[in-house]
C-alpha positions in Angstrom: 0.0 0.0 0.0 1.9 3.5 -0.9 1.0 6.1 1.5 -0.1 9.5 0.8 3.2 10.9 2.4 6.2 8.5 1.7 9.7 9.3 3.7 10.7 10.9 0.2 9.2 12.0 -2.8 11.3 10.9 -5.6 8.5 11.3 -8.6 7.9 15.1 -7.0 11.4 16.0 -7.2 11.9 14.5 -10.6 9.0 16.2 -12.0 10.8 19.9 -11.4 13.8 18.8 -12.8 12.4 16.9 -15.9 13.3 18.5 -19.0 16.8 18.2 -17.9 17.1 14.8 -17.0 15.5 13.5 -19.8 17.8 15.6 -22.3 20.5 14.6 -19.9 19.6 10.4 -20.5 18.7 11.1 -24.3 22.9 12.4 -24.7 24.1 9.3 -23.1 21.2 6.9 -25.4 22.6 8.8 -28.3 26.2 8.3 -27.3 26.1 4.7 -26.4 28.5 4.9 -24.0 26.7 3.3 -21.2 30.3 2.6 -19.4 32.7 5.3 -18.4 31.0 7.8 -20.7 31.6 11.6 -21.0 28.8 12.4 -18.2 31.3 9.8 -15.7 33.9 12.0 -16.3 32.3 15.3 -16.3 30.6 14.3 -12.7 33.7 13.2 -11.6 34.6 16.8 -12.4 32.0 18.8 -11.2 31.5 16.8 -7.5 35.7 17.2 -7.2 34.9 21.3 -7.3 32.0 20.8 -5.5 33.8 19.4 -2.6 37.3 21.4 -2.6 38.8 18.2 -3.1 41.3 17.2 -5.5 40.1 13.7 -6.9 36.8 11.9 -6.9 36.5 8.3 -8.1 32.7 7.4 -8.8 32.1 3.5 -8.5 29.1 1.2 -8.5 27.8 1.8 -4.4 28.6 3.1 -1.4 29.6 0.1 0.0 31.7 -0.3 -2.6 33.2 2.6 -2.2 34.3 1.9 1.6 35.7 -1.2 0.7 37.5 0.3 -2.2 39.0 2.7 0.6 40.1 0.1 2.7 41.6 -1.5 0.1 43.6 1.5 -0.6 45.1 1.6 2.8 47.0 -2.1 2.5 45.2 -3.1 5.7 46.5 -6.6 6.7 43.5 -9.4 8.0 43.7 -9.1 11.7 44.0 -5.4 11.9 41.3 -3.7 13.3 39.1 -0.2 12.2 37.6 1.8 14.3 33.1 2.8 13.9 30.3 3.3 16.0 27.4 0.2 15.7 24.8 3.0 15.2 24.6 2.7 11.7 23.9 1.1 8.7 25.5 -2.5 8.2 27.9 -1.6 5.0 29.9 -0.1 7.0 31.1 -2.8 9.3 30.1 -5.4 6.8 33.0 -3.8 4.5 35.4 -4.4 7.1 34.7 -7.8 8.0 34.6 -9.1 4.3 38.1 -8.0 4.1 39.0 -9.8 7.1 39.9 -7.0 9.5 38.2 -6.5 12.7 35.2 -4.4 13.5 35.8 -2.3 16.7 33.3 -0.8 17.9 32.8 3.1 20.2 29.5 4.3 21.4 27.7 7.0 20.2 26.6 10.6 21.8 23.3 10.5 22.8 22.1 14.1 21.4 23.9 13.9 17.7 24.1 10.0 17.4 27.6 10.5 16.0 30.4 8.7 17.6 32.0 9.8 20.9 35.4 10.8 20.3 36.1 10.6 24.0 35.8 7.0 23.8 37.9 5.9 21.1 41.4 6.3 22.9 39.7 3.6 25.0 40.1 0.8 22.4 43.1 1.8 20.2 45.5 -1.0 20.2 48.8 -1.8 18.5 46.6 -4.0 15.8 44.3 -0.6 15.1 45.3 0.6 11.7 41.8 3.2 10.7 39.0 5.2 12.2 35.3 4.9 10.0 33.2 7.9 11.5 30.0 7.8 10.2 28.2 11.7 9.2 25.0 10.3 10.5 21.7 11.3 9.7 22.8 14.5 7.8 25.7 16.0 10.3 29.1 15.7 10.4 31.4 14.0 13.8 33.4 15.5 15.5 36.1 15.4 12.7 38.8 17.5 14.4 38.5 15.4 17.4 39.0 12.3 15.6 41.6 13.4 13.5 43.6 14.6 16.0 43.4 11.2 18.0 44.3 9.4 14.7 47.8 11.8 14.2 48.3 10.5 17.7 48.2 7.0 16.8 49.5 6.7 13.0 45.8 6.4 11.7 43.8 6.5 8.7 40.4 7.9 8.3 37.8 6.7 6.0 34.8 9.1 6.6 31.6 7.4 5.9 29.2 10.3 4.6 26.7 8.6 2.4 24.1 10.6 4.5 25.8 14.0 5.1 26.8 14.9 1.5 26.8 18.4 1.5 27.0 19.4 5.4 29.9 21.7 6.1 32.1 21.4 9.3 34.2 24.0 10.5 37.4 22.2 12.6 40.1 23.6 14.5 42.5 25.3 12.2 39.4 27.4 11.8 38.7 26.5 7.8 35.6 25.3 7.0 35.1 21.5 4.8 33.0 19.9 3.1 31.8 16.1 5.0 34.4 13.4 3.6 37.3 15.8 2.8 39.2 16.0 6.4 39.9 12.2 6.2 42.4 10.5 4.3 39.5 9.3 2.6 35.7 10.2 1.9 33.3 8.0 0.6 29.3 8.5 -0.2 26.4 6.7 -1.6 24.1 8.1 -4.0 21.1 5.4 -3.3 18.1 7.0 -4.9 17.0 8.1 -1.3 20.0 10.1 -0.8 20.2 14.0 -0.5 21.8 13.4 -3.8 20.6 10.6 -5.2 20.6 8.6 -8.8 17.7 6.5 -10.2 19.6 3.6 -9.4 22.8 2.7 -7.6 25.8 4.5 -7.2 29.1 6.0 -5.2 31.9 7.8 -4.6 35.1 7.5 -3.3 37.2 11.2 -3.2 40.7 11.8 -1.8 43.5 14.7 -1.3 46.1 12.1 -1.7 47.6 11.9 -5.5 48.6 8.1 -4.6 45.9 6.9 -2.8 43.6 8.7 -6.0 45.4 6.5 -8.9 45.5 3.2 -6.8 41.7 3.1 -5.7 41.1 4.3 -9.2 42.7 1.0 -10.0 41.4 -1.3 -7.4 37.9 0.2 -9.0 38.8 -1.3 -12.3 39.9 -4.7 -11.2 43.4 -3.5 -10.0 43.7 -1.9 -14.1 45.7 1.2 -15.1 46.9 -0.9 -18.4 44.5 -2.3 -20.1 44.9 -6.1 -19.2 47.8 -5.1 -17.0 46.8 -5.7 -13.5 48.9 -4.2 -11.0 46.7 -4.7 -7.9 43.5 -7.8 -7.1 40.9 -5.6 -7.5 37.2 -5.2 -7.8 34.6 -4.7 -10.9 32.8 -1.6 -9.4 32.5 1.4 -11.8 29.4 4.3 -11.7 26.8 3.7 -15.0 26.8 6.6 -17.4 23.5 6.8 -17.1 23.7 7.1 -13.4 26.3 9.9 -13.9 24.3 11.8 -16.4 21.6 12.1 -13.8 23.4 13.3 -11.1 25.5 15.7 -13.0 21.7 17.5 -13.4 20.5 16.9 -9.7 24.0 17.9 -8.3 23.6 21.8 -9.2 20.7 21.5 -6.9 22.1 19.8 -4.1 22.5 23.5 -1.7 18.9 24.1 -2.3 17.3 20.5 -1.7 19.6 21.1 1.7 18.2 24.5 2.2 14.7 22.6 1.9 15.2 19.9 4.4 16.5 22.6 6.6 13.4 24.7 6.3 10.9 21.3 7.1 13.3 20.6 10.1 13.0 24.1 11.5 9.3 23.2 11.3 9.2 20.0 13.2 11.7 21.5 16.1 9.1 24.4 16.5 6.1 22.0 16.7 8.1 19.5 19.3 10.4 21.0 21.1 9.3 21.5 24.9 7.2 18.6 24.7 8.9 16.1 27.3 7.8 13.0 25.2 10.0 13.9 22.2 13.5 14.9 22.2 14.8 16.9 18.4 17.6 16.0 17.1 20.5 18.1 18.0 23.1 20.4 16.1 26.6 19.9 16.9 28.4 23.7 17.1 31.1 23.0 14.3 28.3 21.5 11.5 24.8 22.2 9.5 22.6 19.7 9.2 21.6 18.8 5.9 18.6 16.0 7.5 19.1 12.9 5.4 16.4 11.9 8.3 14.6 13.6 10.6 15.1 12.1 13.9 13.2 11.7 16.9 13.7 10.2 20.3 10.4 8.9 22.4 10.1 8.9 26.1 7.3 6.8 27.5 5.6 6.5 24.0 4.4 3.3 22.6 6.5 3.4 19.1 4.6 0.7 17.1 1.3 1.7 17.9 2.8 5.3 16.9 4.3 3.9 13.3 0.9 2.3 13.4 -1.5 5.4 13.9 0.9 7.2 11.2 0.6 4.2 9.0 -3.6 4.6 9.2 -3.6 8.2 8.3 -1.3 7.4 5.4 2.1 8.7 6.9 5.4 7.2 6.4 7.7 6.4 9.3 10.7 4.3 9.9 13.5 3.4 12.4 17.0 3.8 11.7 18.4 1.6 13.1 16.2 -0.7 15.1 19.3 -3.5 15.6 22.8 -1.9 16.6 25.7 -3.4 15.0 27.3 -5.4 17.6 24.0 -6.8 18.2 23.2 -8.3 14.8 23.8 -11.8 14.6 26.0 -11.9 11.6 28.6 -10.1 14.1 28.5 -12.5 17.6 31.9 -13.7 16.6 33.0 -10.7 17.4 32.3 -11.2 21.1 30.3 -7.9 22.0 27.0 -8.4 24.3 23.9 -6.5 25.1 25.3 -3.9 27.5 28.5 -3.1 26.0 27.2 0.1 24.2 24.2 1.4 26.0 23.8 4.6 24.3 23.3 2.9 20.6 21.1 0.3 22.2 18.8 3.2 23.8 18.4 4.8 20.9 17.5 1.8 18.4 14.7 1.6 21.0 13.5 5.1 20.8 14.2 6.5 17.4 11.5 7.2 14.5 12.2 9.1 11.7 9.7 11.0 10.0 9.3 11.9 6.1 12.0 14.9 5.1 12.8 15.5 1.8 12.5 18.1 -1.3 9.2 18.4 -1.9 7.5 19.2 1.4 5.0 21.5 1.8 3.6 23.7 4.7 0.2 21.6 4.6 2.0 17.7 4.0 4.4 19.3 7.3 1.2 20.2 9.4 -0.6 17.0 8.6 2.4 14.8 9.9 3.0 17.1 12.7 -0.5 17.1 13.7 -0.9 13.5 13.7 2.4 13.1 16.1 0.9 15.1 18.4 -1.8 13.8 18.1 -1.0 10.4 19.3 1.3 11.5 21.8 -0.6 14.1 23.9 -3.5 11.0 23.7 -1.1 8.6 24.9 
């Protein structure tokens, strides 16, 4: 059953940007040049300057594209990386597929970002990387993290699949882009995402000349010669047509931000003060671009909330209702329930409610007045 307000509105947005992403697929139908076409290039291009950064490499996912970033960094099976388990499986799945070992830091309970303050904690000789994840649409506490990885000889893949966009200033006092303070950045551009294709698709983008040409490589199954394979690579490389539509959707990425921004300003307003619901916070150095909207319940039934939204025809959704170290495709690992209570608190309070480009005033005050609804009731 599709309900009258989904999380996003994918056929709304696509709709204002039409003309141009048809002419946009039409160049690359008339080109036939369906793999590493012009428009791969060109977006390559235009997210590098979008970003301040020197290289981008699209590829096929975003979990490809932290794996591809792992790969770059010669990581030996045994060593271990660094993330929080409040967040979506690919990126602990990427680590444990190369055989290196999943460590796992708690989260803070007002951003849902990793707690810097806890990753001294675990460092050991065998640690070779830190994975902070920008969740939900704001950036970690980069300059925190970075300066505990010059400590310790790290590397740091930032995982911003959800934070594209968002802009951190750290502690020399220049402001970045999410994904360009790391060694490495990597992003997704699943259809859902603040910049999103109409299929699959990712990035990986770098400072680092070196690291640029080899996970170019590894992208190309370990290729800079045609059937000259320096490296054991992977086959993971960003469709033309994928490309052509984000090169369109990319010049609008600041003002789908500015929208989100807007329909978040409008939920804080309408739940803030009420002791039941707790807004997501801002950290001080970061925007918020609000991949998701993020509320935490106090004393509220959430199913029979989902449920009530559900029966007026109102999208909701849980992100994420299992933490990592929970999940049984990760008990070998050796973590139990306990070990990170903040990520486990929140997978049991969290809802997220629809954000996204096309919101209106009226959809906004229909979803706001159906929360309240249901909570002031209950």
């Amino acid at each position: 059953m599709s309900l009258k307000y989904p999380m996003v509105d994918l056929y709304g947005q696509y709709l204002k940007i039409k003309p141009e992403i048809d002419a946009a697929l039409q160049d690359v139908l008339d080109e036939t040049a369906f793999i590493q076409g012009p428009a791969v290039k060109q977006f390559s291009k235009n997210l590098a300057d979008y970003l301040r950064v020197k290289h981008v490499i699209p590829c096929g996912n975003g979990t490809d594209a932290l794996q591809l970033a792992l790969m770059a960094l010669d990581l030996q099976p045994g060593d271990e990386v660094i993330t929080t388990p409040f967040t979506f499986i690919a990126t602990a799945e990427v680590i444990a597929l190369l055989n290196l070992k999943p460590v796992f830091v708690d989260v803070l309970p007002d951003t849902y970002t990793i707690d810097p303050s806890k990753i001294e904690q675990v460092v050991t000789e065998k640690t070779k990387a830190i994975i902070p994840v920008h969740l939900f649409g704001q950036v970690a506490d980069m300059s925190s993290i970075m300066s505990m990885a010059r400590k310790y000889g790290l590397s740091v893949v930032e995982d911003t699949a959800q934070a594209l966009g968002a802009e951190m200033e750290c502690s020399d006092g220049k402001k970045y882009k999410a994904g360009t303070v790391g060694n490495i950045g990597c992003t997704s551009f699943f259809p859902s995402k603040n910049l999103g294709a109409f299929g699959d698709g990712g990035a990986v983008f770098t400072q680092d000349d070196k690291l640029a040409e080899k996970i170019a490589q590894l992208s190309n199954h370990g290729m800079k010669i045609r059937y000259h394979h320096d490296y054991i690579g992977i086959n993971s490389r960003l469709d033309t047509l994928q490309a052509a539509v984000l090169n369109v959707k990319l010049k609008y990425l600041d003002e789908y931000a500015l929208t989100r921004q807007k329909a978040a300003v409008i939920y804080d307003r309408a739940f803030s003060g009420n002791p039941k619901l707790a807004t997501p916070a801002v950290a001080p150095f970061t925007n918020h671009v609000y991949h998701q909207y993020t509320l935490r319940l106090t004393g509220i039934d959430r199913a029979g909330l989902m449920d009530y939204l559900s029966a007026k025809g109102i999208a909701s959704a849980i992100y994420y209702p299992v933490p990592l170290h929970l999940q049984k495709a990760y008990t070998s690992f050796g973590y139990r329930k306990g070990d990170f209570p903040v990520a486990e608190l929140l997978s049991d309070q969290v809802i997220s409610l629809p954000i996204h480009t096309e919101m209106t005033d009226e959809i906004q005050q229909d979803i706001v007045n159906a929360v309240l609804d249901y909570v002031n009731k209950n």
